[in-house]
C-alpha positions in Angstrom: 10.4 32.4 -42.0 12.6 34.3 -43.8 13.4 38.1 -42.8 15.2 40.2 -45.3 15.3 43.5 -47.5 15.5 43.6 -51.4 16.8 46.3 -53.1 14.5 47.6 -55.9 15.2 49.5 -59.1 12.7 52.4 -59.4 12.5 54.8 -61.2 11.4 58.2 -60.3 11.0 61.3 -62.9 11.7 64.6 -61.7 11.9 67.7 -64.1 12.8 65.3 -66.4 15.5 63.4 -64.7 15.5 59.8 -64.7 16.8 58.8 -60.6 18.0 55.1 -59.5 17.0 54.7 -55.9 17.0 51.3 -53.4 13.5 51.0 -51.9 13.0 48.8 -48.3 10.3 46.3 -48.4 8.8 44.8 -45.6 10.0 41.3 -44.3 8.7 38.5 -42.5 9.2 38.5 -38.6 11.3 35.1 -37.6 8.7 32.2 -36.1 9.9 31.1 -32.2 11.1 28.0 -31.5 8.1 25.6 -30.4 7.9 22.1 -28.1 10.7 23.6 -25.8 11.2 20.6 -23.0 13.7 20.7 -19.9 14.8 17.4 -18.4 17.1 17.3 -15.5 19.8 15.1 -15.8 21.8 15.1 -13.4 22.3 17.3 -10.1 24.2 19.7 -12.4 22.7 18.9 -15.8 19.6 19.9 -17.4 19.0 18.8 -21.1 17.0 21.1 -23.3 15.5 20.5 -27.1 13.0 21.9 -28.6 11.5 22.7 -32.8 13.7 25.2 -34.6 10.9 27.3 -36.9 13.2 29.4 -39.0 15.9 29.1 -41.3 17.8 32.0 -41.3 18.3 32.4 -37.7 22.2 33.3 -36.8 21.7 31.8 -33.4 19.4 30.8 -30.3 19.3 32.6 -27.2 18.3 30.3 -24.2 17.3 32.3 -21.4 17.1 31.3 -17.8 14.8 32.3 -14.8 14.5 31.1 -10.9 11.2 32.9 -11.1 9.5 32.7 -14.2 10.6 35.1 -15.9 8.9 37.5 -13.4 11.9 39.4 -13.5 15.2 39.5 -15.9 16.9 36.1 -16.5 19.2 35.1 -14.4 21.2 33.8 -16.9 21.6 33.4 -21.0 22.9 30.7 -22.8 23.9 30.4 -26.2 23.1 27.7 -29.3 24.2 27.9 -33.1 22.0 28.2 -36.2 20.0 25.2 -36.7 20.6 23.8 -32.8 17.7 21.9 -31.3 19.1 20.8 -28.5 21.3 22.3 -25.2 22.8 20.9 -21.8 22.9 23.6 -19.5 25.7 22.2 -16.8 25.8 25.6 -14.6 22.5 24.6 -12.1 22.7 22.8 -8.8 20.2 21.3 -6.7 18.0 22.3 -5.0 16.5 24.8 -7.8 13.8 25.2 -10.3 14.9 26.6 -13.5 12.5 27.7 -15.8 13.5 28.2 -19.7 12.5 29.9 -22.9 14.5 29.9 -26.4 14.8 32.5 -28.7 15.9 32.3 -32.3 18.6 35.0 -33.2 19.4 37.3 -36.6 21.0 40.8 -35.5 18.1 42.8 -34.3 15.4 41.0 -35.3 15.0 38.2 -32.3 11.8 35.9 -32.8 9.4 36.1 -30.0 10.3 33.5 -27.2 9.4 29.6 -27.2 7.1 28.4 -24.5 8.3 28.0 -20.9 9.7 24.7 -19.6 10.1 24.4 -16.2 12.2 21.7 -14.6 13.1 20.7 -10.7 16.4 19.5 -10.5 16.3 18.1 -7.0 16.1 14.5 -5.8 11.7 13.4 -5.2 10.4 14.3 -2.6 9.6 11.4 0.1 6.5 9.0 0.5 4.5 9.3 3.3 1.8 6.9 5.0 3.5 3.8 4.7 1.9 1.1 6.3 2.6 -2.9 6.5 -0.5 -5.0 6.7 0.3 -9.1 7.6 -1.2 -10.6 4.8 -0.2 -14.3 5.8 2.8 -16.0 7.1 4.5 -15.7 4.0 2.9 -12.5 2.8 3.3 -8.6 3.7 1.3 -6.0 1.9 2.5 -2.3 1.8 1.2 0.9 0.8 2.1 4.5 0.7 1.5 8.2 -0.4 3.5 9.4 -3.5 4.1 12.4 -3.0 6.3 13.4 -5.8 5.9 13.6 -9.7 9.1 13.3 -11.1 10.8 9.8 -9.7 11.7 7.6 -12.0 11.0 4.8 -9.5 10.7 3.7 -5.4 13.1 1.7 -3.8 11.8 -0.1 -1.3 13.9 -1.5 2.1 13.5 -3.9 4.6 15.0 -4.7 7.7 15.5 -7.3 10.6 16.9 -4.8 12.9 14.7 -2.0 12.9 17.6 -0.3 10.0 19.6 -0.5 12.8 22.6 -1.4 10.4 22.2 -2.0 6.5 18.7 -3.4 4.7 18.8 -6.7 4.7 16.3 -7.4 1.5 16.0 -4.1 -1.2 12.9 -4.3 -3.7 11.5 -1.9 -6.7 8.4 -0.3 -7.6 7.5 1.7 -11.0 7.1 5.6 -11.1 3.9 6.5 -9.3 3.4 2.9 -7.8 1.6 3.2 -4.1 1.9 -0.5 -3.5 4.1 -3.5 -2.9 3.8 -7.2 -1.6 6.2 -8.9 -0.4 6.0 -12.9 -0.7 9.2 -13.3 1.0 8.8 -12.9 4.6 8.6 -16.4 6.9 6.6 -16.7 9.9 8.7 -15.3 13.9 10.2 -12.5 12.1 9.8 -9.2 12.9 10.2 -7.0 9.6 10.5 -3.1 9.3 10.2 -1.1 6.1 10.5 1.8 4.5 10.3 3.4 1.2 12.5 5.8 -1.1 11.6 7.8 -4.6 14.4 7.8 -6.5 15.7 9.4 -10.2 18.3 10.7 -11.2 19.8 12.4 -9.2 19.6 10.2 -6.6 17.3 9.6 -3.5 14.5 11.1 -1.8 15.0 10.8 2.1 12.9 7.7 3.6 9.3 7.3 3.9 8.1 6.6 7.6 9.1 3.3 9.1 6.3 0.4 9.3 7.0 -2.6 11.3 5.1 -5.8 11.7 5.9 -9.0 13.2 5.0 -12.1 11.0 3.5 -14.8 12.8 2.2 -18.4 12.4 -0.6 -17.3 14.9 -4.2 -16.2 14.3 -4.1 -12.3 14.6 -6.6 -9.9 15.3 -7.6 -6.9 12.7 -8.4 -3.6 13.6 -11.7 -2.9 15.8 -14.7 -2.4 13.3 -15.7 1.1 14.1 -19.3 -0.4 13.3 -19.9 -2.2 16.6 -18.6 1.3 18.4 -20.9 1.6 21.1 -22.0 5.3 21.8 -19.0 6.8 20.2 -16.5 4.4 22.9 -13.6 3.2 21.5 -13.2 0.9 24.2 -16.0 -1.3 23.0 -16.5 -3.2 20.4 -14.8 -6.0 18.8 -12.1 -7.0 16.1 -13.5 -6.8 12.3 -11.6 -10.0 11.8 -9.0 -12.5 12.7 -6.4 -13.7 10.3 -4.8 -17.3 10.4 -1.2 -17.9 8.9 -2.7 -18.9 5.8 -4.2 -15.0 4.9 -7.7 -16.3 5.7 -9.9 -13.9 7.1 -13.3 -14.6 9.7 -15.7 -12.1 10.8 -17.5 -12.0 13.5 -21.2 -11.5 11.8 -24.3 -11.0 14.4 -27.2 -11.4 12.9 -25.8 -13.6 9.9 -28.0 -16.6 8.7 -26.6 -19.7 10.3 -24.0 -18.0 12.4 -23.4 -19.7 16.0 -23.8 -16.5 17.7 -26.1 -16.6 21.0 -29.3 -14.0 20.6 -29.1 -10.7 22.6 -30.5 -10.0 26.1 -33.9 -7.7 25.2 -32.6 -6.3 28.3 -29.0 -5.1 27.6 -28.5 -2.4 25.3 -24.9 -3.0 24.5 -26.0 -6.8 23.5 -29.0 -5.4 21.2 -26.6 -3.1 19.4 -24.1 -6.3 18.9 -27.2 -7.9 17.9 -25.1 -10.8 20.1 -25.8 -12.8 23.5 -23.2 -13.4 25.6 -21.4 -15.6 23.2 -20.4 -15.7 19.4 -17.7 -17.4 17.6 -15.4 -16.0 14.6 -14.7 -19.8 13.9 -16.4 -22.7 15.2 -15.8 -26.5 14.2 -17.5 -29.4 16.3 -18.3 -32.1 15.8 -19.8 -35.3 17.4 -19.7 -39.0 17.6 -21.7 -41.7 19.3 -20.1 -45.6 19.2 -16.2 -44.4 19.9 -14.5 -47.5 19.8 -16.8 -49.0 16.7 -18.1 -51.8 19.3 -21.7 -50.8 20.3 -23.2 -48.7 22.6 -21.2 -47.4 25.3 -19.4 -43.8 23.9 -19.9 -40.4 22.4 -17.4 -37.8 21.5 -18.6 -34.4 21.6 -15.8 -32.0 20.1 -15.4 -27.8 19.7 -12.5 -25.8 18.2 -13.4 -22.2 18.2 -12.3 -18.8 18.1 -14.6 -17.1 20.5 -16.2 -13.8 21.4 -17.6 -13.2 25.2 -18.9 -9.8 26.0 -21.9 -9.1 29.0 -21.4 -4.7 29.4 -18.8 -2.7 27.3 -15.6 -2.8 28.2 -15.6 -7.1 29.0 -15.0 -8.3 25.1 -12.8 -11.2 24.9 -11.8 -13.2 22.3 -9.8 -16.4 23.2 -9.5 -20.3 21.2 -11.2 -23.2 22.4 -10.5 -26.8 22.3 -12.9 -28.9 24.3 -13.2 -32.8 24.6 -15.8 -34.1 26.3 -16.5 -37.8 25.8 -18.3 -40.6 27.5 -16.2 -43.8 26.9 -16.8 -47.8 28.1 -13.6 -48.4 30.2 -10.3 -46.6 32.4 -7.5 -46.0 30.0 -5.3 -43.7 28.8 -7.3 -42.3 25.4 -5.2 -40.2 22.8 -7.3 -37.8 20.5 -5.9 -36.5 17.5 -7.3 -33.1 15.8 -6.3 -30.4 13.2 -4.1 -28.3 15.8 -2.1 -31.4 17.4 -3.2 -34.2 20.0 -4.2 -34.8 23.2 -3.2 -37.6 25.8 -6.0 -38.1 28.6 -6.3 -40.1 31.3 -9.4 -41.3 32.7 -9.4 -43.4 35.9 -12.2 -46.4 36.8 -13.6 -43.8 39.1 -14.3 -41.8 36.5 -15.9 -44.3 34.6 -18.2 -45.1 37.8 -19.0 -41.9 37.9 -20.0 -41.2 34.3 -17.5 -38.4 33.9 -15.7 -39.9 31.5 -13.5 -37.2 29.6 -14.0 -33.6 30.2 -11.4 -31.5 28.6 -11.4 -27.8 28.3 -8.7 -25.4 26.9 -9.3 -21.3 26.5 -6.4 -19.1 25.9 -6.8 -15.7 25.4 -9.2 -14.9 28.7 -8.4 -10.9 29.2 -10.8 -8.3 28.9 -10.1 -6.3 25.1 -6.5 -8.2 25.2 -7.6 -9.5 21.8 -4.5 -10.9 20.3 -3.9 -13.3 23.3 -6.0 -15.3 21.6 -2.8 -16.0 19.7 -1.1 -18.6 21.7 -4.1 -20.7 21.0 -3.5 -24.0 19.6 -6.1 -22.7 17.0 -4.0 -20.9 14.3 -5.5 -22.0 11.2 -9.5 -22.0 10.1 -10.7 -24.9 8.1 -12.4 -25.0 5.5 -15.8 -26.6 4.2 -15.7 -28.9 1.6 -18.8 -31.5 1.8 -21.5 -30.1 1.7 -20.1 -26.9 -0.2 -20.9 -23.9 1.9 -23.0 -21.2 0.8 -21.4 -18.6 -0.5 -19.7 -15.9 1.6 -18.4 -19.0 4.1 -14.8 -20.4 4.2 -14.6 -23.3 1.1 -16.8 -21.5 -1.3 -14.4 -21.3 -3.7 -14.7 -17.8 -4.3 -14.1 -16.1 -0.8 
């Protein structure tokens, strides 16, 4: 709004003299500048623009602050009549500048614009990065954001421990917490970490997380709900993971699940809710008639992932493959099974003897060693497919 004075002819009478005088009348006070913003770009550039109220304004003031104005600026800047917009390139990094406009016309300044406030600094870094193998050809990451002005996250990973350069870069929106990569391959070790960037460049690196993708079943982290009296060394993995992302629990209690009942008599089995012996993943199978000629063999076969435990402290997990067969004559018998093949021998004395095959593999036999179980020949679960299995159970479909 306008602010002015008008010069009015009055007249005044005195003792009969007629007197021409100029008479002030009040003006309108100048409106502020409004929607005042303050964008940094650069280390030593901030942009300002903002809603010019007036039109009679000579000028804008832009004033300056490192404290909010709690004190006199620290510095004033200057805009024409009619300006909405200023680049301030006198600031450096690392500073907050705050910034308020005022519209100009001799002595009669508006009142100030709102206060913008702007951080001219590079983000500051994510935090809690972790790497979680989802399968053998899948990593998932996550982390904190812990800034509110990148413009993005740049995301590195490394064979080498960043040792020398990244060897793969990827790139996450503004205020993203989460990444998967889809292309890791199985006997790699990979590290990562993770940068918010914007303009003026790059926050300093998150935390470095480092997994080691394998073709192996692994084990997941213990499932604080079979802690026995507050022990972290009891207990059990909450799951294992083959190289294809699938996940089995180990579920006491669970309708249909091969898991041996507790000892009434051992209180760390009646908190497991487990005997002696439970399985994340158990196939067998069994055959009578081997060779398809009549009577004379049966094939009894197990493939299991498999929990022991008796008092806390003896968990194991290890894999199983077990071949025990009866068959009709000596020979040399080749079996042939989801995780390979194996040649057997049996001699005419075993024959006599009725001991026919008896084959037994475990890998993985240490007390709370559970990722030995590992360099099993069991690395991938199957799944059911006839009958379908209910739901919850590997080949539902859904699960």
């Amino acid at each position: 709004m306008k602010r002015f004075l008008v010069s009015v002819l009055s007249v005044i009478s005195v003792l009969g003299l007629t007197i021409p005088m100029s008479l002030p009348v009040a003006a309108a006070v100048q409106t502020a500048p409004s929607g005042l913003t303050a964008t940094a770009a650069s280390a030593s550039q901030v942009n300002l623009a903002w809603t010019d109220n007036s039109d009679n304004e000579t000028s804008f003031r832009i004033e300056r602050s490192l404290d909010n104005f709690l004190t006199a600026p620290s510095a004033n800047l200057t805009a024409s009549a009619n300006a909405v917009s200023l680049s301030d390139t006198t600031v450096s990094q690392p500073n907050t500048y705050y910034y308020r406009v005022v519209a100009v016309n001799g002595a009669d300044d508006s009142t100030p614009s709102n206060v913008a406030a702007v951080k001219v600094d590079v983000p500051s870094a994510p935090s809690n990065l972790s790497a979680t193998i989802m399968s053998a050809t899948r990593v998932d990451l996550i982390w904190t954001d812990r800034s509110n002005d990148e413009t993005g996250f740049r995301i590195e990973r490394s064979l080498d421990g960043f040792a020398t350069a990244p060897s793969a870069t990827f790139n996450a929106a503004a205020n993203a917490r989460t990444l998967t990569d889809s292309t890791v391959s199985a006997n790699n070790t990979y590290s990562y970490r993770v940068i918010a960037v914007n303009a003026l460049g790059g926050s300093t690196a998150s935390n470095v997380a480092t997994v080691k993708v394998t073709n192996k079943i692994q084990a997941g982290p213990i499932d604080p709900a079979f802690i026995f009296n507050g022990d972290p060394n009891t207990s059990f993995p909450g799951y294992y993971q083959d190289d294809q992302g699938t996940r089995v629990a180990l579920l006491p209690g669970e309708p249909g699940q091969a898991i041996d009942p507790p000892d009434p008599n051992n209180p760390y089995q009646v908190f497991l809710n487990m005997g002696e012996e439970g399985f994340y993943f158990l196939a067998e199978s069994g055959f009578a008639d081997m060779d398809g000629t009549g009577p004379g063999g049966k094939l009894v076969t197990v493939f299991a992932t498999e929990a022991n435990v008796d008092v806390p402290g003896t968990e194991v997990v290890f894999g199983r493959i077990r071949i025990f067969a009866q068959v009709p004559a000596a020979g040399v018998y080749l079996f042939q099974h989801p995780w390979g093949e194996d040649t057997i021998e049996v001699t005419q004395e075993d024959v006599d003897a009725k001991r026919g095959i008896r084959f037994t593999e475990d890998i993985g036999l240490a007390e709370r060693t559970f990722n030995l179980v590992g360099n099993s020949r069991i690395n991938r679960f199957l799944r059911q497919t006839v009958p379908p299995p209910p739901t919850g159970w590997i080949g539902d479909g859904v699960t």
